[in-house]
N, C-alpha and C positions, 0 to 999 in steps of 0.2 A: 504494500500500500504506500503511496505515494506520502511523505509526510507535507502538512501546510505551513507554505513558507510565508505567506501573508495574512496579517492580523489585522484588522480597522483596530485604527487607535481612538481617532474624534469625527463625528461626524459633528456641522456645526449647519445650519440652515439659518437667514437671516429673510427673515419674510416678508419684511417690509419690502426691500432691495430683489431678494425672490434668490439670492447669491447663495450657492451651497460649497463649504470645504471641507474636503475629508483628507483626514489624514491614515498613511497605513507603513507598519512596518514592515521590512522583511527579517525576518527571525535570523537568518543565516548570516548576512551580513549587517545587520543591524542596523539596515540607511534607512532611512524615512522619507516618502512621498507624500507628499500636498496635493492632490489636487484640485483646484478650483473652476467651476462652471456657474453660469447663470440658469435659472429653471424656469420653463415656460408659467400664466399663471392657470393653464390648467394643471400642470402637473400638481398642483400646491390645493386642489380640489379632496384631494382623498386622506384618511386617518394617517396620522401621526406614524405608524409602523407603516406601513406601505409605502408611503413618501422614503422614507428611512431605510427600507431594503432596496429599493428601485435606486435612490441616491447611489448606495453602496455599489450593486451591481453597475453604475454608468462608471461610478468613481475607477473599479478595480478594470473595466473594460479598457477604460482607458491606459491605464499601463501593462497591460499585457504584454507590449513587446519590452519596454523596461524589465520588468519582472523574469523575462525570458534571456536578457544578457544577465540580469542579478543569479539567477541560476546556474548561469555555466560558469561562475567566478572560483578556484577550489576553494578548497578549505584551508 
């Protein structure tokens, strides 16, 4: 089984602004990504958790190629 090398550390949504950033570790090397996007205001329609897991999946989509050179780094 594959272990996980990425953690959310903060998810942070500013509502007024509609601004969302999330931060995530990688366990292995221990760097830290930011990142920040703006959210449409539908997206800002539905419950608190929802909002929250869909952030997280856009946030972590987003660095997937990041995360794929953080992996081949050795040990």
């Amino acid at each position: 089984m594959r272990q996980l090398l990425w953690q959310v550390d903060t998810v942070i949504v500013d509502l007024e602004d509609r601004d969302a950033r999330v931060s995530l570790i990688h366990k292995k090397s221990l760097s830290e990504v930011t990142v920040r996007f703006r959210l449409t205001p539908k997206q800002l329609e539905d419950d608190a958790l929802s909002l929250r897991r869909r952030i997280e999946f856009l946030a972590t989509d987003l660095i997937l190629d990041l995360g794929s050179f953080l992996d081949s780094v050795p040990d």
